[in-house]
N, C-alpha and C positions, 0 to 999 in steps of 0.2 A: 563637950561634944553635943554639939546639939540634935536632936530626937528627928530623924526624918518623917517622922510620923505626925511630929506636931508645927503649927506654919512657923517661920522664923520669926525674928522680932521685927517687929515695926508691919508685920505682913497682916492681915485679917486672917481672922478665922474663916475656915468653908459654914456655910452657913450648914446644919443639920440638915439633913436629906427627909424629905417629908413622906412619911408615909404612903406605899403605892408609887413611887419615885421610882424606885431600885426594879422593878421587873418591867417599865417599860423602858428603860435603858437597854436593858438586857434584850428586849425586842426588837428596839431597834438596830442595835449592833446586830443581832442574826438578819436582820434583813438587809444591813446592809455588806457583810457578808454574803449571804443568800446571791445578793446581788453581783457582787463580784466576782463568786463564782459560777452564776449563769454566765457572766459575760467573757468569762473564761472558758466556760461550756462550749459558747457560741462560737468561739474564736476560735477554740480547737477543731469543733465540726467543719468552721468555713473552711481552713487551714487542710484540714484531711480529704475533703470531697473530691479534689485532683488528685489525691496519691494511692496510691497501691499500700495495704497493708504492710507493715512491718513482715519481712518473712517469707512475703508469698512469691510466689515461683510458677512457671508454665516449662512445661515437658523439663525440670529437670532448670531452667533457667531462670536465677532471682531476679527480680523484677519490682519487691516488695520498697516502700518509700518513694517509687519512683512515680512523675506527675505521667500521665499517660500517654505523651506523646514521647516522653523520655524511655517509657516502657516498651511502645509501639516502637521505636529505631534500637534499641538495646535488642528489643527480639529480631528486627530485620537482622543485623547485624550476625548474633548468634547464630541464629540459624540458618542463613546463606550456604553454608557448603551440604545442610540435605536437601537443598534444592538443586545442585550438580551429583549427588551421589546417586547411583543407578536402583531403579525399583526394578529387582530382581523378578521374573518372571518365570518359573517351573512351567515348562509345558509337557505333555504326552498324553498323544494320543490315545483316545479311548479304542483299549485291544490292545494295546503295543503294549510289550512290555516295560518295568522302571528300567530298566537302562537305554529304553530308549529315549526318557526324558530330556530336555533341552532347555538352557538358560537363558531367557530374553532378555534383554534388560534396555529399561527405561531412562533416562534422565528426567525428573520432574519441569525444570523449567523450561525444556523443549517437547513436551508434553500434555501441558495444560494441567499441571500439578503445582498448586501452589498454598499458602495458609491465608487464614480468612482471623486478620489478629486483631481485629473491631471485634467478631464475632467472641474471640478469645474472650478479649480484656471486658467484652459487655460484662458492667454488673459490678465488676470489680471497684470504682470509684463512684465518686455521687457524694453528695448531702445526705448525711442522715445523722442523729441525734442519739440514735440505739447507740447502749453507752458500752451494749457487747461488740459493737463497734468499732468505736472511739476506742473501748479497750485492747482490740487486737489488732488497732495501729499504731498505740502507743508501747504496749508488751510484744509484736509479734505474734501472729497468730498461726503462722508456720502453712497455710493456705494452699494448695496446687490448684490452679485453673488445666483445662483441657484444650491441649492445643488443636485449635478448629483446622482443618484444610478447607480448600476449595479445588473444586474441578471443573475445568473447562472442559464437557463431554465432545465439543467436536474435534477440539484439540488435541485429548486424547485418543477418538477415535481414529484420526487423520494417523496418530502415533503406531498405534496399534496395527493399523495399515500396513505403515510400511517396514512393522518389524516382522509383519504378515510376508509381505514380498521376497525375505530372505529366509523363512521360515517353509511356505509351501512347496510343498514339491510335489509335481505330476504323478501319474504313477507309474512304472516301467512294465511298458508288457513284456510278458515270458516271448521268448521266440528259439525258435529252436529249423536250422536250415542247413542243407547238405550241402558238402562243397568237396573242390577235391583232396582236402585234408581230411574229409571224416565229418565225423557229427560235429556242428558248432550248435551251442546252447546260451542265451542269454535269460541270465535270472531274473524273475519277474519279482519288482518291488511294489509295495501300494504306495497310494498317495499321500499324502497329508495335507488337512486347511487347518488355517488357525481358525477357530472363530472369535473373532472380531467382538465383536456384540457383548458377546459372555467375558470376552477375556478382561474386556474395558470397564465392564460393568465391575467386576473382582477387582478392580486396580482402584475403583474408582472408591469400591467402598473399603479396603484396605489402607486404601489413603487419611491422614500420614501414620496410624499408630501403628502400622506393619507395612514394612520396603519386602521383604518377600511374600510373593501370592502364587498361587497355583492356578495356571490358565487352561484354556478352554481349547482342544482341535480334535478333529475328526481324520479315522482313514478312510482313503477309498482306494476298494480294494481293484485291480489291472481286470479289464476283458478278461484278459489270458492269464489266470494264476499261476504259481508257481506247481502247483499241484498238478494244474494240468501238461504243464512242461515235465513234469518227473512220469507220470503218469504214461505220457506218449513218450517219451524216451525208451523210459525201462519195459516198456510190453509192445510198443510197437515197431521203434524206431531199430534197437538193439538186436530185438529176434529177426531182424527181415535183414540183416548184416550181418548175421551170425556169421554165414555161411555160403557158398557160391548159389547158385542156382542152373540145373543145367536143359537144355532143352534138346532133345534127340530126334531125329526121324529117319525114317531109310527109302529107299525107292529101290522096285524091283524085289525077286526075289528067289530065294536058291544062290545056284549060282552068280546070279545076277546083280543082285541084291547090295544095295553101296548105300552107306551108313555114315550118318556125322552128327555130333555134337557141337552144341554150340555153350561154351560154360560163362557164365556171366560170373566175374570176384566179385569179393563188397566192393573195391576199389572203383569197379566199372557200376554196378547198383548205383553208388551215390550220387551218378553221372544221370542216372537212369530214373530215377527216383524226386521227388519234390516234397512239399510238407505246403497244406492248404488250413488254413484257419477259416472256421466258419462258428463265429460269434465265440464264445467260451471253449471252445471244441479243437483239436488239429486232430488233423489224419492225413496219411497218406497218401500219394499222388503218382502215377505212373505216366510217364510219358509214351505213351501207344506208338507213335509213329518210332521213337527214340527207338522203344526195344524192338520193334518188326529189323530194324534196322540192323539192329545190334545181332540177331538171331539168325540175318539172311549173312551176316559176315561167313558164315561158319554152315549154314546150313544154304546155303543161294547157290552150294555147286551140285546141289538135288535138283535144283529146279530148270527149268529150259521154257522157253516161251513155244509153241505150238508154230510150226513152218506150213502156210498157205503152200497149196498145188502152185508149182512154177513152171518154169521151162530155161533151159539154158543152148547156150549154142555149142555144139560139140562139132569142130572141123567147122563142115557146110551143114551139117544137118542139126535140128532143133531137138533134146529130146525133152520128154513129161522127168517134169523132179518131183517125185509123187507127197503129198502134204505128210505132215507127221504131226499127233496130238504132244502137248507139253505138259506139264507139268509144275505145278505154284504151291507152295504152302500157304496152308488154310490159314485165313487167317483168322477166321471169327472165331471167338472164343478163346483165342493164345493170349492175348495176353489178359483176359482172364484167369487161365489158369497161371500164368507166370506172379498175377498179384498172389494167388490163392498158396503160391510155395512161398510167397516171402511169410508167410504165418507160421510155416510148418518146419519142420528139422528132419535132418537122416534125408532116407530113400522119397520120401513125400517133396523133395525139393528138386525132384526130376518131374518132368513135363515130357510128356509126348505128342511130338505134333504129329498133324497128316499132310499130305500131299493128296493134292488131290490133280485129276486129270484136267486139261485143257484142250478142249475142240478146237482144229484151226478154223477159220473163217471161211475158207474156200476148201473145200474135200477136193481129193484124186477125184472123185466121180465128176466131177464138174468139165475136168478135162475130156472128158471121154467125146465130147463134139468139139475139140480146136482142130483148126487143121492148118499148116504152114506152107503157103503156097504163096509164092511172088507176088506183091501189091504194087511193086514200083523198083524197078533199077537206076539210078542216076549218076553218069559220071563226069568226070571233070578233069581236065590234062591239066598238068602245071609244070613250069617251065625248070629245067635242069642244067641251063647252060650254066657256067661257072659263073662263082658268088651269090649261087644260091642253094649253097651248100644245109646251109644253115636254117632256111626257110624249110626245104624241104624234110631235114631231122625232125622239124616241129610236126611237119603234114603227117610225119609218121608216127609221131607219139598220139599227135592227137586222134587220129585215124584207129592204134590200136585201143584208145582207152574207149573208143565211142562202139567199136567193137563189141558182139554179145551184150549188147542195153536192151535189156526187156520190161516194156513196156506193157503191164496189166490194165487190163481195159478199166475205163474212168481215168487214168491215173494221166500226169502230164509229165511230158519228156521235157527236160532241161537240159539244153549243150553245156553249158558252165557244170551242172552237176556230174555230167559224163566226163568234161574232159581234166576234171580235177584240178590240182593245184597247178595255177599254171607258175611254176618259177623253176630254176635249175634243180631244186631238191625233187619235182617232179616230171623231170625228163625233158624239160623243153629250153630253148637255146634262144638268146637275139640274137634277131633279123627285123626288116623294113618292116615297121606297121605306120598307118594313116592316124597321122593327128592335126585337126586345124587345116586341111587340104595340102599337106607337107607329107612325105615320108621319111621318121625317124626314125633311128633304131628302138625294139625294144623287146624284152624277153615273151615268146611265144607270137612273134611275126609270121605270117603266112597262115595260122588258123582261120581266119576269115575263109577261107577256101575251104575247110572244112565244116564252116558253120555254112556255106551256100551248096554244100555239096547235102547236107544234112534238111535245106528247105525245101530245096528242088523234090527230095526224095518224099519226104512228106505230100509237099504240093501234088506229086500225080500218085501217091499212096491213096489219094482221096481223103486224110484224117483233119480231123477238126486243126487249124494254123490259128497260134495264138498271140505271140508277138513273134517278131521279126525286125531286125531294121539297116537297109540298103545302104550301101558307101556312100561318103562324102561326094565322089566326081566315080563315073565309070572307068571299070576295069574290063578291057578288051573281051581276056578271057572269061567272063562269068554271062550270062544270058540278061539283055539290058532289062531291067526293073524286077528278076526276080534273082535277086541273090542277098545275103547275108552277112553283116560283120558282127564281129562279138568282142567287146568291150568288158571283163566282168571287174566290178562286181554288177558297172553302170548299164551294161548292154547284154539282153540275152536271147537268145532264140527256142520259144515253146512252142509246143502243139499237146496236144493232148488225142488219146488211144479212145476216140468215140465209137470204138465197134466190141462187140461180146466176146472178140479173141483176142491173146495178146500179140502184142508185134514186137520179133525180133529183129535189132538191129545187125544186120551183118554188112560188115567194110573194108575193103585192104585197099595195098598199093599192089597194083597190076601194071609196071613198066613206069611212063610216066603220068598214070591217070588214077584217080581217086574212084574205087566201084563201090558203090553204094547202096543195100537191096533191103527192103523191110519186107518182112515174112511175118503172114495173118494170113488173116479173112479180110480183103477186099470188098466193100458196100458201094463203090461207086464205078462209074464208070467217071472221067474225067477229061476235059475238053480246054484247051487253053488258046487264049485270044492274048497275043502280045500286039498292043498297040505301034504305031507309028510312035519313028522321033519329031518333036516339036518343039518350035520355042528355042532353036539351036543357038549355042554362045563357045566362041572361043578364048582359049588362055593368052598367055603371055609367057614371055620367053626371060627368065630372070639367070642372073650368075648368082652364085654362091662362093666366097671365097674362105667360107669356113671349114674347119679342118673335120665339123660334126657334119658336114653337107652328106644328105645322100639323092644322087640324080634321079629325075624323074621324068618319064616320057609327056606330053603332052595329051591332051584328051579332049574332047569336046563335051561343052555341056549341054545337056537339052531335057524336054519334060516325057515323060511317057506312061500309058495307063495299060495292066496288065491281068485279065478279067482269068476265074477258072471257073470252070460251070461243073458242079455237080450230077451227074447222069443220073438217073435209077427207072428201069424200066420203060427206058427211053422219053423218058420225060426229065427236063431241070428240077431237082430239088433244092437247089442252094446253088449261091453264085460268091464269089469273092470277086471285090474290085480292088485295087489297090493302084495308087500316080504317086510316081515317085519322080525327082527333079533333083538332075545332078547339076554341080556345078563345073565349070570348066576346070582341067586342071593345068597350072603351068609346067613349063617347060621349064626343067630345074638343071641347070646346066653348072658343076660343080669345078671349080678354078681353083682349090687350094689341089697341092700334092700330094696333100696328107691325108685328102679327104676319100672316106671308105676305107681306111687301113685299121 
């Protein structure tokens, strides 16, 4: 067996190692060594400077060994659904209580909430030679970085906005209004803002190591609080509804003495009553005219308006209707005192009003100088042969309504208002009246005779003549240029009582003529100038074969001017002219058989 220790045969020996040999061998094996494992040092440091320690982790997610873009997509990846999960937002208002708090909530990636993972992962990889280093990427060093956010402030504010716009609420004023149900009440709520600013700024720094944060709003509290809506209800609104309120007065006394109440329920009050806001404040409201209103139902048959000195026609003779004072409730201060019981209870919720007197305008004594003596008589025949039946009924309603018209001086006489309604409900019948230079039938025909019976008499009464207006074409029987037709509502005949006494009308039918007498005091003496006819025109001679025909005499037409001179003291003081121009009328000559029936 040969000796491993000694060279084999035929081999040399190693030559004896010379002293000082042996320890620079050994030197240079550690350097070269040395050397290899710097260069393994080196390789290892090059090798780590892209990776993420062994171990290390951000929010919870490994990421350790990995080069840093692998690390950057591993964390987009992971953490993608807390960028859709909602940052919860606690809100309540400052004052309100916790349960009125409210949940807002966010999404981050519709938000301007998102992580900053450069910012993370800075630091984490790199060159370095520190071998606690290289140690704790070769061992694991078990590492947590912090995961960075970012925020987009205008992004999130724009967010904040519009979780604002579902969030805010106005504030509700109190209101409180009568109706005919009764009291109605709406309750008065505050406002609430989110504020913006504060809530974003909390979200912003909350972001992302906490998804729930407690935000920021304010109340504002209603004009009208609730306080004040409870307030005017229960002391003001309630006690003045309690109960009725009643308002009494009497007139006369003794025997005489007649009494009424007038009781208002709450039912009728809420009617009566209103509710006024003035800034933070309500109070109550009376309607003044409402309750005068409401009080004269029940107490207005106390009262009487005061009758002016008159006169009336009794038979033929005029007598004094001597004035009488009236009687009003006071009004000033009632419905003062009627606010004054909606405060009060019991017997305090009665009012007493007064009555007080009313002067008439015109006293009895006034009369004491009228005197009724003949100013003018005027009459007028009108025709009675048969088929004019009907015409003449009318002369006679009209005749009794214009009958006893007393005319107080100033005041103006109207035939439309004397002779009332003219239709069948007021006494009057058709017969022929003038329309368009024709005669139609039509209900109260034949009054024109008494509207010329009515000028005439005026005209030599001497009183002031204010409208008037003469027929289409003359009628035989009326005096040419001064007579009258009456059309109402279009046509009327005035004059007006220009003297210190009144004038009464007195008129009948006396056979077949219309008398006509106004009874005063007389101011003029009166002089009348009827012109010549002039300018004369004749008709034409037409058939009618209509069954509505009614015939008609022929007329001439011509111009005429018809002056009245006012006397006094034998001198003129006033003069009326008046030219009137008729036209012809035809000859209406009627061919059906049916026609007038």
């Amino acid at each position: 067996m040969t000796d491993p220790a000694r060279p084999g045969p035929g081999l040399p020996e190693e030559p004896p190692e010379r002293p000082g040999t042996e320890w620079g061998s050994v030197v240079l094996r550690l350097l070269a060594a040395l050397l290899v494992l710097g260069g393994a040092y080196t390789a290892a440091a090059l090798y780590f400077q892209d990776r993420q320690p062994a171990g290390m982790s951000v929010d919870g997610i490994q990421v350790g060994s990995m080069t840093r873009d692998q690390a950057e997509e591993h964390l987009q990846d992971e953490l993608a659904d807390r960028l859709v999960e909602p940052v919860r937002v606690s809100v309540r208002a400052d004052g309100s209580p916790a349960s009125d708090a409210e949940q807002l909530e966010l999404v981050p990636q519709e938000s301007g909430l998102s992580f900053d993972l450069d910012a993370t992962l800075d630091g984490a990889t790199g060159l370095s030679f520190d071998p606690r280093v290289l140690w704790a990427h070769v061992t694991g060093g078990g590492r947590a970085l912090t995961l960075v956010g970012a925020v987009d402030e205008e992004a999130l504010g724009a967010a904040v906005e519009r979780a604002a716009q579902d969030y805010d609420a106005e504030p509700v004023e109190g209101e409180v209004s009568l109706t005919e149900e009764g009291v109605e009440v709406v309750a008065a709520e505050p406002g609430r803002t989110l504020e913006v600013r504060e809530t974003a700024a909390a979200v912003g720094e909350a972001w992302p190591d906490r998804t729930d944060v407690e935000g920021s709003a304010t109340l504002e509290d209603p004009l009208l609080t609730q306080e004040e809506v409870d307030r005017f209800t229960a002391e003001v609104v309630e006690p003045a509804l309690a109960e009725p309120v009643s308002v009494t007065a009497s007139r006369g006394s003794g025997d005489n003495e007649t009494s009424a109440t007038a009781e208002i329920a709450p039912r009728e009050l809420v009617q009566l009553l209103g509710v006024e806001q003035d800034g933070p404040t309500l109070s109550l409201t009376v309607d003044d005219d409402a309750v005068l209103a409401r009080i004269r139902e029940d107490l207005g048959q106390l009262e009487r308006g005061p009758r002016d000195v008159t006169v009336a026609l009794d038979g033929d003779e005029v007598e004094v209707v001597p004035s009488r004072s009236g009687t009003a409730l006071e009004e000033e201060g009632l419905v003062d005192a009627v606010r004054a019981a909606l405060e009060a209870t019991g017997d305090e919720r009665t009012v007493e009003a007064e009555l007080t007197e009313v002067p008439p305008a015109v006293p009895t004594s006034v009369s004491e100088g009228w005197v009724f003596r003949e100013m003018a008589t005027f009459e007028s025949q009108f025709p009675t042969a048969a088929g004019n039946e009907a015409r003449t009924a009318n002369l006679r309603a009209g005749v009794e309504h214009v009958n006893g018209t007393v005319v107080m001086p100033g005041e103006q006489f109207s035939l439309a208002r004397a002779l009332g309604d003219i239709s069948v409900d007021g006494g009057y019948v058709e017969a022929p009246i003038i329309q368009d230079g024709r005669l139609i039938m039509g209900v109260g025909g034949g009054l024109s005779q008494v509207s010329t019976v009515v000028f005439n008499a005026s005209w030599f009464a001497g009183v002031q003549l204010d409208e008037h207006t003469p027929h289409s074409f003359h009628i035989a029987r009326y005096p040419a240029g001064r007579e009258a037709t009456i059309a109402i509502p279009v046509i009327d005949n005035l004059w007006t009582n220009d003297t210190d006494n009144p004038v009464v009308v007195r008129s009948r039918i006396d056979g077949d003529r219309i008398v006509m007498t106004f009874l005063g005091e007389r101011q003029y003496d009166v002089e009348t100038i009827d012109g010549e006819w002039r300018d004369r025109t004749e008709g034409e001679r037409v058939e009618d074969d209509s069954p509505e025909c009614v015939p008609q005499n022929p007329a001439e037409g011509f111009t005429i001017t018809n002056v009245r001179r006012l006397i006094q003291g034998g001198a003129e003081v006033y003069r009326d002219e008046f030219t009137t121009t008729y036209i012809p009328a035809d000859e209406i000559v009627c061919t059906n058989p049916a026609a007038g029936r």
